[in-house]
N, C-alpha and C positions, 0 to 999 in steps of 0.2 A: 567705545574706547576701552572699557573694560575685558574687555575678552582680548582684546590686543595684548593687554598688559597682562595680563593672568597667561595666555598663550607663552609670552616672551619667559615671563618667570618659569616655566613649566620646561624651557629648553634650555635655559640657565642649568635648572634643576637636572635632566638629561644630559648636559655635559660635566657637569660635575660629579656626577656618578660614574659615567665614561672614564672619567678620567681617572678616578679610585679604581674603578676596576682595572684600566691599565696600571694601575701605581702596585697594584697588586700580581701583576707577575717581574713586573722589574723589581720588587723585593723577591718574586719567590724565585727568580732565575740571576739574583745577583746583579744584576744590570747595571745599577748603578757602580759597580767596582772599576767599570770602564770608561769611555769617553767621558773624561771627569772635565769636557771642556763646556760652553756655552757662550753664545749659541749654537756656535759650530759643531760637530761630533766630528772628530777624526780629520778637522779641516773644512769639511763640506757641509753643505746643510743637512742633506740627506747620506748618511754613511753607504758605504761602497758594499757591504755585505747586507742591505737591508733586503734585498728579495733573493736570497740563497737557498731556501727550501725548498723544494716541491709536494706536495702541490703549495701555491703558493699561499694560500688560508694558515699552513701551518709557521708562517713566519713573524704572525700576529703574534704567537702564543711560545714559543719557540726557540726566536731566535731574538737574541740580547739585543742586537743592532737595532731590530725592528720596531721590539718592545720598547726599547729605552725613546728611540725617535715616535713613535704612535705616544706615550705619555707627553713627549715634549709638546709635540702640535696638539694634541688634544689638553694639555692644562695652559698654552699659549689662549687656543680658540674660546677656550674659558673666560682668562683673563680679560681678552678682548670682546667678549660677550655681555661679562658684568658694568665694564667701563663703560661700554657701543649704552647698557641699560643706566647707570647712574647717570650719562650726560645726558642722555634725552630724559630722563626722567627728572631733572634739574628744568624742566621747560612745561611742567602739565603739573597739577593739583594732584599731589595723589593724597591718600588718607592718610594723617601724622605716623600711624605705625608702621604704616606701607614705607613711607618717604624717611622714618629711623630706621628700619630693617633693611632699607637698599643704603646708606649708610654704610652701617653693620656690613652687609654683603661685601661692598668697595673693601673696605679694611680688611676681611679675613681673606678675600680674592688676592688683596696685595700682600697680605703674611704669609700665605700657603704658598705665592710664587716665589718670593724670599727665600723663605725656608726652602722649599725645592733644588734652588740656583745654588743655594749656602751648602746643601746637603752634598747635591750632586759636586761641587766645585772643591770640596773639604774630603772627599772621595769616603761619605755614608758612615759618619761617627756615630754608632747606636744613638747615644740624647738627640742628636741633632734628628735623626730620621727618626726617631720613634714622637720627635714636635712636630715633624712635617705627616706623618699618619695622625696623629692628632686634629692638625690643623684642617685635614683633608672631614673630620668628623665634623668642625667648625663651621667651614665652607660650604660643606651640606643643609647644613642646621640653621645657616642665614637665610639658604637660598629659599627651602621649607618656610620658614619665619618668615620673609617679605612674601612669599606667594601665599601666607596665610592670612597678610595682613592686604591684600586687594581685595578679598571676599564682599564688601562692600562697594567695593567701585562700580559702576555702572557704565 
């Protein structure tokens, strides 16, 4: 059961770096100045100019539509990743540091999506996005801290 859990935390940890790394071209291409809506972007789930590139690789990195919508579903799949692990982890013994650190994790998962919504929604007031690049250090730093804290599990 241990390597279960240590595996799950390990792809916590993998989408939350995903998702920084996307967080970091939608500041560096301005993205957030636009579809200041949620959830919708521009009405739709997926915006009407997400695949406008060619080749279409270059749209990841590129193009604002794409960028801004790949952070949304990649800090979404996040979200719904730490939750999918706090409620099953609410049903199994884990070590008290493990079971505070996913805690911790629930909490900073639900700040950093806040702050995100707020950011994006308030159309990217420096204080505000420079707590949501913060928070995005946080979120890391839980996910780390509860997968350091199974090392004992068996």
């Amino acid at each position: 059961m241990g390597a279960i859990w240590r595996r799950a935390s390990e792809l916590v940890i993998v989408l939350v770096a995903l998702t920084i790394g996307a967080g970091g071209f939608v500041a560096g291409l301005h993205a957030g100045l636009t579809y200041n809506t949620f959830p919708l972007m521009d009405g739709s789930f997926v915006p009407a100019g997400y695949a406008q590139l060619q080749p279409f690789a270059r749209n990841w990195f590129e193009n604002i539509a794409a960028v801004q919508f790949d952070h949304r579903l990649l800090a979404e799949a996040t979200a719904v990743a730490v939750l999918a692990l706090w409620v099953i982890g609410q049903r199994y013994k884990l070590p008290r540091p493990a079971r505070l650190a996913l805690h911790v994790l629930l909490a900073a998962a639900t700040l950093q999506f806040a702050l995100g919504i707020a950011t994006l929604l308030l159309v990217v007031p420096i204080p505000l996005a420079a707590a949501h690049q913060a928070g995005a250090v946080l979120l890391l730093t839980a996910a780390i801290v509860f997968r350091h804290g199974l090392r004992g599990l068996t």
